[in-house]
C-alpha positions, -999 to +999 in steps of 0.1 A: +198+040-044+194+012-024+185+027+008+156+046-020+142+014-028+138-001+005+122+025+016+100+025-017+093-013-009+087-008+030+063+023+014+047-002-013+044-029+019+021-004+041+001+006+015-004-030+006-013-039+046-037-005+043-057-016+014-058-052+027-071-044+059-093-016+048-105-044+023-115-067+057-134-040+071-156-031+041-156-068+022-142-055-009-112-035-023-106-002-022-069+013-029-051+035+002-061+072-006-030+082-017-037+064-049-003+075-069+021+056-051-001+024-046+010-006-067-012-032-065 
């Protein structure tokens, strides 16, 4: 389980970078694509 949620978090991290820096390029937000497993 534990080696489940670091990888969840290190998942949840990523997407978090994605939308941030997709977010920079287009000066406003806009969740990753794979919009199930994003938490904002």
């Amino acid at each position: 389980m534990a080696v489940l949620n670091s990888l969840f978090k290190l998942r949840t991290r990523s997407h978090l970078i994605t939308a941030l820096r997709f977010s920079m390029l287009n000066n406003a937000y806009f969740p990753p694509y794979n919009a199930d497993t994003f938490i904002p």
